[in-house]
C-alpha positions as CSV (number, residue, x, y, z in Angstrom):
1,X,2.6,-16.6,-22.3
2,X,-1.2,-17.1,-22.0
3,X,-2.5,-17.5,-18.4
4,X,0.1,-16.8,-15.5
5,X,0.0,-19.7,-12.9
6,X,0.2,-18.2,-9.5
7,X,1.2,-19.6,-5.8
8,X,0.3,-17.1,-2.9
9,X,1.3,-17.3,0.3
10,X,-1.2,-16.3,3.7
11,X,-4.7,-17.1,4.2
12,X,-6.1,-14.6,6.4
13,X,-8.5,-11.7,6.4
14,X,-7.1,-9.7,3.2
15,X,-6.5,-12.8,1.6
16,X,-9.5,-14.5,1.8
17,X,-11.8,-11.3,1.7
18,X,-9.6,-9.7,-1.2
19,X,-6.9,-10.9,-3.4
20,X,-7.8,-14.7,-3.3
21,X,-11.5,-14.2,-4.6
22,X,-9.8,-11.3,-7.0
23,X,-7.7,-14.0,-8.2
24,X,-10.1,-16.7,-8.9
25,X,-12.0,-13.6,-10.9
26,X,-9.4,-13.6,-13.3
27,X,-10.0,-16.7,-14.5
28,X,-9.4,-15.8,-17.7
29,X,-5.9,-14.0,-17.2
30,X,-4.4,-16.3,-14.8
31,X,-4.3,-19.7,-12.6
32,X,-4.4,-20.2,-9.0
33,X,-2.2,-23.5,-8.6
34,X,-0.4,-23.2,-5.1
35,X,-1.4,-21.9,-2.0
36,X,1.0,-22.0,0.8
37,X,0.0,-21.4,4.3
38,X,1.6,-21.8,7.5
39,X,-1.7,-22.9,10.0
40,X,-2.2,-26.0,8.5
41,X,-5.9,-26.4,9.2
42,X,-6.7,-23.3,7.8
43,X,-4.5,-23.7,4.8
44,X,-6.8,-27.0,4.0
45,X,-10.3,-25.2,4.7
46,X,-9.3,-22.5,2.1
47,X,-7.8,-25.0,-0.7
48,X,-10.7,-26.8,-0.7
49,X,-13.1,-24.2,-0.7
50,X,-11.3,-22.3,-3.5
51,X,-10.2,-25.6,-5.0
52,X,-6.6,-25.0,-5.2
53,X,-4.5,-27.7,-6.4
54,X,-1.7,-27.8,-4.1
55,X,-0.9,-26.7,-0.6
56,X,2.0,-26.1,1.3
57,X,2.6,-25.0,4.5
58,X,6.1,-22.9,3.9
59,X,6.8,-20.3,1.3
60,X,10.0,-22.0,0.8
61,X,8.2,-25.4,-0.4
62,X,5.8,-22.9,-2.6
63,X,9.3,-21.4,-3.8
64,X,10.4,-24.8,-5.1
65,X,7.2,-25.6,-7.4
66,X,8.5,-25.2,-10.4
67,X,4.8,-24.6,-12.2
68,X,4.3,-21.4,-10.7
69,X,6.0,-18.6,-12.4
70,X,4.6,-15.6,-9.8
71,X,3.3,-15.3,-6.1
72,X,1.4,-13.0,-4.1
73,X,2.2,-12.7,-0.9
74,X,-0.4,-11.5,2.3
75,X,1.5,-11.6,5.3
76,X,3.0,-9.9,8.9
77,X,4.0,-6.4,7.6
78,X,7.3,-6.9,9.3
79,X,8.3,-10.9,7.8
80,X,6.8,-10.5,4.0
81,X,9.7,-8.9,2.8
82,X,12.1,-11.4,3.5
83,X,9.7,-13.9,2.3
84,X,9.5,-11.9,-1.0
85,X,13.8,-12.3,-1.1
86,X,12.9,-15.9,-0.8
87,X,10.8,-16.5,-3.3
88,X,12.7,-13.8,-6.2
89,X,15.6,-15.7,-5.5
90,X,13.9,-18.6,-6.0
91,X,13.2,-17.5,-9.2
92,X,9.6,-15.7,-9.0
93,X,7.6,-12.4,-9.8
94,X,6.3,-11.5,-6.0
95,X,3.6,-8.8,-5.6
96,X,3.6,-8.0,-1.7
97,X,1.3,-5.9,0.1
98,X,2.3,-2.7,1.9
99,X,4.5,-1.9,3.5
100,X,7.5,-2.8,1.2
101,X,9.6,-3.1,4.2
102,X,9.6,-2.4,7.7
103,X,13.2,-0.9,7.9
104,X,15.3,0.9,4.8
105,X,17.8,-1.7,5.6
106,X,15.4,-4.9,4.8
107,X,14.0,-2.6,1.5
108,X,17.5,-2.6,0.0
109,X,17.8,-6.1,1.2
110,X,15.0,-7.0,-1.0
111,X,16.1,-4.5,-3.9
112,X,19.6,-6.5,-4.6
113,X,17.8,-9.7,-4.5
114,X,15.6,-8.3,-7.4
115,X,18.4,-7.1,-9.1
116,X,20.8,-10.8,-8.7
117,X,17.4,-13.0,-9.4
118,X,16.4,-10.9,-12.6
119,X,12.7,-10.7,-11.7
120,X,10.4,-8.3,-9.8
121,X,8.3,-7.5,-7.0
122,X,5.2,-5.2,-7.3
123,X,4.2,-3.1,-3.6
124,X,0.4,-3.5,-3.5
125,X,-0.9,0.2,-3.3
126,X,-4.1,0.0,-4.7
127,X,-4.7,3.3,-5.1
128,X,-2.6,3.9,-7.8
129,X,-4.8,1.4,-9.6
130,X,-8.3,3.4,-8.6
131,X,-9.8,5.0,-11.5
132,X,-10.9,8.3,-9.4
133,X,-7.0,8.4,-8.8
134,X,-5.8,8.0,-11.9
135,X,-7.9,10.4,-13.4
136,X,-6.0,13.2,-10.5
137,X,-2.9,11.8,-11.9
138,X,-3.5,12.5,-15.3
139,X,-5.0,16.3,-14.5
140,X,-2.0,16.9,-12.7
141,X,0.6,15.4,-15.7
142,X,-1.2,18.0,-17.3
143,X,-0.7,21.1,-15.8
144,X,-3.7,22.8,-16.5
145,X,-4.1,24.6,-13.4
146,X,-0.2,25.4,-12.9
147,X,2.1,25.3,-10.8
148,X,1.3,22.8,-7.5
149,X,1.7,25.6,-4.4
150,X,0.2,23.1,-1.5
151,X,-0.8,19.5,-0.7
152,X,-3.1,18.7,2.4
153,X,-4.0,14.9,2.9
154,X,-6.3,13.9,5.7
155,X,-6.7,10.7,6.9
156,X,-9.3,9.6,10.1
157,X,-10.3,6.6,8.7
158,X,-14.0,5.1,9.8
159,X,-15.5,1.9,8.2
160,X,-12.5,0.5,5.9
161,X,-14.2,-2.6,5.6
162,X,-17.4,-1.4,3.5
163,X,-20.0,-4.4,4.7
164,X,-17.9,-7.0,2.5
165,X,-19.5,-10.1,2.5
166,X,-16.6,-12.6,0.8
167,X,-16.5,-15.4,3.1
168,X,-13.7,-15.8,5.8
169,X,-12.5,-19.1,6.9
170,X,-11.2,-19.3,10.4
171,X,-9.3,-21.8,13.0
172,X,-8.5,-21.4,16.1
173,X,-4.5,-21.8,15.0
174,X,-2.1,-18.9,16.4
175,X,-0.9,-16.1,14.2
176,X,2.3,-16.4,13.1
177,X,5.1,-14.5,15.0
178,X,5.7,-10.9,14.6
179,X,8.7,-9.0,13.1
180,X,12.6,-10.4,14.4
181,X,14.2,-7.0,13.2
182,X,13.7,-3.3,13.7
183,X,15.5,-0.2,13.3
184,X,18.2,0.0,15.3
185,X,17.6,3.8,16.1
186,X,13.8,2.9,17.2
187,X,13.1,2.8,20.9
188,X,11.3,-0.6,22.5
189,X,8.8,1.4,23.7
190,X,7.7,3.2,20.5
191,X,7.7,0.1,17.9
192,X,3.9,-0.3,17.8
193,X,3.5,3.4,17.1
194,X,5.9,3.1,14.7
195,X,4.6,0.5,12.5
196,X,0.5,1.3,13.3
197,X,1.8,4.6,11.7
198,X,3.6,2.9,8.6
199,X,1.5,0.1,7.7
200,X,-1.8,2.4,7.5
201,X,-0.1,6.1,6.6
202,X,2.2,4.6,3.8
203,X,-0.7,4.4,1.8
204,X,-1.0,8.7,2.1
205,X,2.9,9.5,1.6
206,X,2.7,6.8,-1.4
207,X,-0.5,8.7,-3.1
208,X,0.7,12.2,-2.5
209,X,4.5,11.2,-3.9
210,X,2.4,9.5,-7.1
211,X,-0.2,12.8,-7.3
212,X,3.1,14.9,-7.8
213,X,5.5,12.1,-9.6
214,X,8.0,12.7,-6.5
215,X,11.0,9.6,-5.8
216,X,13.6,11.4,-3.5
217,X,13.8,14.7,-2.2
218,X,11.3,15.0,0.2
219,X,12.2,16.8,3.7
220,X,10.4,16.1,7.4
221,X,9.7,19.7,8.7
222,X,7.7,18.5,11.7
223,X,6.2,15.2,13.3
224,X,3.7,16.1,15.8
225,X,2.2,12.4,16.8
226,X,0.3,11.7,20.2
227,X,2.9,9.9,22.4
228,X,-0.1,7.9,24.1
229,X,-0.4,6.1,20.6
230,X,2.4,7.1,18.2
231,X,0.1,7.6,15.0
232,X,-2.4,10.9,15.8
233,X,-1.2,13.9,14.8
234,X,0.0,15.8,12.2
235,X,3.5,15.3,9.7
236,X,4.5,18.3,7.8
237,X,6.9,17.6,4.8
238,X,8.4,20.1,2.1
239,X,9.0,19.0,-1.3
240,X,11.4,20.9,-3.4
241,X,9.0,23.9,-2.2
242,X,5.8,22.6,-2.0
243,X,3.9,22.3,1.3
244,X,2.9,19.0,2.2
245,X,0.8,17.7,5.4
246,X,-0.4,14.6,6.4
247,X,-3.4,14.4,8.9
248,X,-3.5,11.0,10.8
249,X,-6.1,9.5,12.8
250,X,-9.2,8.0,13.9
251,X,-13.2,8.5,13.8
252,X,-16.2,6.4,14.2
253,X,-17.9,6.8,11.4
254,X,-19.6,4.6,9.2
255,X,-17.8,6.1,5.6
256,X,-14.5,6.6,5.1
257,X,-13.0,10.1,5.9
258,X,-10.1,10.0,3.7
259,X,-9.2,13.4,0.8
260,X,-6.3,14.7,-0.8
261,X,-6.7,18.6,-2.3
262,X,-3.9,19.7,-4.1
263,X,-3.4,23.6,-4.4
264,X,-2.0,25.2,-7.6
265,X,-2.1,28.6,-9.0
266,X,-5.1,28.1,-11.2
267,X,-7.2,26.5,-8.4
268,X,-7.8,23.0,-6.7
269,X,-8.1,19.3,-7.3
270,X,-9.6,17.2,-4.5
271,X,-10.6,13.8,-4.6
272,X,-11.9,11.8,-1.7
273,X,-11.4,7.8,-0.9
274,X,-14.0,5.3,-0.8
275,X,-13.9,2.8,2.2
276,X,-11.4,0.3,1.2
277,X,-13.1,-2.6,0.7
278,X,-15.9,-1.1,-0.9
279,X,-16.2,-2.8,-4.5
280,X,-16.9,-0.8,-7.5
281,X,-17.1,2.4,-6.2
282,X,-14.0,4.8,-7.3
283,X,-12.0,7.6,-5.5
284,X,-14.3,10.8,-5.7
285,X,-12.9,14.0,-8.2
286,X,-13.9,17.6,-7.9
287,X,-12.1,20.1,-9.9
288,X,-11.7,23.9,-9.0
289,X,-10.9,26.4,-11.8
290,X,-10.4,30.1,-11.2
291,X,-10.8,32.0,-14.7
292,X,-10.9,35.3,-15.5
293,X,-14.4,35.7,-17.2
294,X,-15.4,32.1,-14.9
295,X,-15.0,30.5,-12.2
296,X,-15.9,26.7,-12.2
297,X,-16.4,24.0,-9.7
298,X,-16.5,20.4,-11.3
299,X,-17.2,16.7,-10.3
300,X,-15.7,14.0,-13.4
301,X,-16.6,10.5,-12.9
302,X,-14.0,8.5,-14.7
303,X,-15.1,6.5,-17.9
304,X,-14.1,2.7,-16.0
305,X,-15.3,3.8,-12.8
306,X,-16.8,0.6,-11.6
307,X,-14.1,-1.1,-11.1
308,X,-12.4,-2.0,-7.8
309,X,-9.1,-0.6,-6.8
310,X,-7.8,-4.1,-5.7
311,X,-8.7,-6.4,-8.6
312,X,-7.3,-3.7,-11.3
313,X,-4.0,-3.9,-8.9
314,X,-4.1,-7.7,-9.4
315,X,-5.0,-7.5,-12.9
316,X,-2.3,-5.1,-13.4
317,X,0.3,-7.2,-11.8
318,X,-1.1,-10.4,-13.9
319,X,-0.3,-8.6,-17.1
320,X,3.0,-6.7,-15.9
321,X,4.3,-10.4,-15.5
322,X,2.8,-12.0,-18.8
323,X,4.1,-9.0,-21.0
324,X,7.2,-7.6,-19.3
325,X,5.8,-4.5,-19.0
326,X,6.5,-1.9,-16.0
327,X,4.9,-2.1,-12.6
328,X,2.9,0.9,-11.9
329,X,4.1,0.8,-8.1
330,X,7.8,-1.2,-8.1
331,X,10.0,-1.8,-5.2
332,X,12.7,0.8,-6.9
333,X,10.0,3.0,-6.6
334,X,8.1,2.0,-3.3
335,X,11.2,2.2,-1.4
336,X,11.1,5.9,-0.9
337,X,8.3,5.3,1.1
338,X,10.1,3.5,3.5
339,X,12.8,6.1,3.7
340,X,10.1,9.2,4.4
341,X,8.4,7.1,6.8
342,X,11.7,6.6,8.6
343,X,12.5,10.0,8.3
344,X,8.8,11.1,9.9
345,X,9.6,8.5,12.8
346,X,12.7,9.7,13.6
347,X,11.6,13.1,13.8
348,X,8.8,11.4,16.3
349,X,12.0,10.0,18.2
350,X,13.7,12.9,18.3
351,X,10.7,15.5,19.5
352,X,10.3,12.7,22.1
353,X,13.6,13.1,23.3
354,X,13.7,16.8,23.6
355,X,10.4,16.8,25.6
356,X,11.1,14.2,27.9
357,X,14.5,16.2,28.7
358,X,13.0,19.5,29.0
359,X,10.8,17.4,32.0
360,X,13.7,15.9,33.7
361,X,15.4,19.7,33.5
C-alpha cells in the first residue's frame, strides 16, 4: 500500500507533545494529510506549524475526506469513542487513546460498528509496545519460572511528564464539553472518581491482563478507594486463582513510581515504568531465579531498548493498517478493561452504600 495517509482528530497536550510529532517522525511509513480540530484558532496554529494540508473543524468533515484511509484520535475520554463509531463507519481504521470507552454499553457500541464497517480500531496502551514490557511478556510466555502464584502492581505516579520539550500551541478557546452519558448504576456524586480512576488505572489492569494473556474471567474481591477522591486505595482481584492487587495513588516525586512483580514458583519478575513521556528510555526488568545449587538476581536490558513506547505504538498501528495484520491491543480485546473497571467501581458503589447505611443505623 506504501505510505498510509492519516487524518487525526484533537490538538491538545497529548497531541501536540506526543502522537502528532511521532507522526510527522514517520515520515517514511505514513502521511499526515488531515487534521481536524474543533477550536478553530488552535486547529490553524497547529496546521501551519506542522504543515498539514487540510483542516477541519469536525471529525465528521475529517470522516468524509476520501484521501485518508486511517485516523488517530486524541480526545475527552468520555466523547472519543463515539467519535471512533463515526469515523469506522465512515469507512476508517481509528486508533483511540485510552480509555476504550467510558461505559461497557458505549464499548459494545463501538464493537458492532467495527464489525458492520469491516475496519478496526486500535486502544492506545503504550505499554504493550515498550520494549522493557515486552521482554516480561515474552519471559512469562515462557514459563521458565512456573506457575504465576501472585501479581502486585503499584501505581503512585510522580513526574509523568519527564521534562518534554515538544512544543505546545495554545488559545485561549474553551475545552470542548465533557462526557453526555454515564453508567446508569454510577452515582452523580461519584462520576469524577470514577473516571480519574479509569482513565489513569486502565493502563495497570490492561498491563497485568497482557503480563498473564488474561480476556475474561477476572473477579473483584475488594475495592477499598478513599471516598474524599474515589481513586486512592487498593483493588484486589482474583484470576482463575491467582492473586492480583492494584495499588493506586499519588506522590510528589520527581521519577515515576510505577512496578509490576509477578510471583511464580521458581521466583520473581519485576519490571518498573519510566515516566511517561520520557523518550527512549524503556520499562526496567529484573529477574529472580531460585535454583537448587543458585540463586540468581538479574537485570536484562532489551536489545531495541531505545525506543519510545508511544512512537513504536504509532508505528505499530501504521503497519497493522498497511499490511492487515493484528493489533497488538484491539477493541475486542481492550474491552475487558472496561468491564473490570466497571466491576472495581461498582464494588466502590456498593462498599459506599453499606458504610453510609451502617452511619444512618
Amino acid at each position: 500500500m506504501g505510505k498510509i495517509r492519516l487524518g487525526y482528530v484533537g490538538c491538545g497536550f497529548m497531541a501536540q507533545k506526543v502522537h502528532l510529532p511521532n507522526i510527522v517522525g514517520l515520515a517514511d511509513e505514513c502521511e499526515l494529510v488531515a487534521l481536524a480540530e474543533v477550536r478553530p484558532k488552535l486547529g490553524r496554529l497547529v496546521q501551519e506549524r506542522l504543515r498539514i494540508p487540510r483542516l477541519y473543524q469536525s471529525h465528521l468533515d475529517l470522516a468524509k475526506d476520501k484521501d485518508v484511509q486511517a485516523v488517530a484520535v486524541s480526545a475527552q475520554y468520555a466523547v472519543q469513542g463515539d467519535i471512533a463509531i463515526d469515523l469506522l463507519r465512515a469507512g476508517k481504521d481509528v486508533l483511540v487513546e485510552k480509555p476504550m470507552a467510558i461505559s461497557v454499553a458505549q464499548g459494545e457500541r463501538i464493537l458492532a460498528a467495527e464489525r458492520s464497517s469491516g475496519k478496526r480500531l486500535m486502544v492506545a496502551y503504550m505499554k504493550r509496545y515498550d520494549p522493557g514490557n515486552r521482554v516480561v511478556k515474552d519471559l512469562l510466555e515462557r514459563k521458565e519460572l512456573g506457575r504465576v502464584r501472585f501479581v502486585r502492581n503499584h501505581g503512585f505516579g510522580g513526574d509523568w511528564t519527564g521534562g518534554i520539550d515538544t512544543p505546545l500551541d495554545s488559545t485561549d478557546e474553551a475545552y470542548p464539553g465533557n462526557a453526555s452519558e454515564w453508567p446508569a448504576w454510577l452515582p452523580e456524586a461519584m462520576r469524577k472518581g470514577y473516571v480519574d480512576y479509569l482513565q489513569q488505572y486502565t493502563h495497570n489492569v490492561n498491563l497485568v491482563r497482557w503480563f498473564l494473556g488474561l480476556d475474561g474471567g477476572v473477579r473483584v474481591l475488594s475495592a477499598n478507594l478513599d471516598p474524599a477522591d474515589g481513586w486512592r486505595g487498593v483493588v484486589a482481584l482474583d484470576a482463575g486463582g491467582i492473586p492480583i492487587t492494584i495499588e493506586s495513588g499519588w506522590v510528589d516525586y520527581e521519577g515515576w513510581d510505577e512496578h509490576t512483580q509477578i510471583y511464580c514458583d521458581g521466583g520473581w519478575i519485576r519490571t518498573e515504568a519510566p515516566p511517561l513521556l520520557l523518550r527512549n528510555v524503556p520499562a526496567t526488568v529484573e529477574v529472580y531465579k531460585a535454583g537448587k545449587d543458585a540463586k540468581t538476581r538479574t537485570s536484562i536490558y532489551p536489545n531495541d531498548g531505545r525506543a519510545w513506547a508511544y512512537k513504536e505504538e504509532m508505528r505499530h498501528f501504521i503497519g497493522a493498517v498497511r499490511d492487515g495484520t493484528p493489533f497488538r491491543s484491539p477493541a475486542s480485546d481492550t474491552i475487558h478493561d472496561v468491564a473490570l473497571l466497571e466491576d472495581i467501581y461498582k464494588a466502590v458503589v456498593a462498599a459506599r452504600g453499606t458504610t453510609q447505611a451502617r452511619a444512618a443505623g
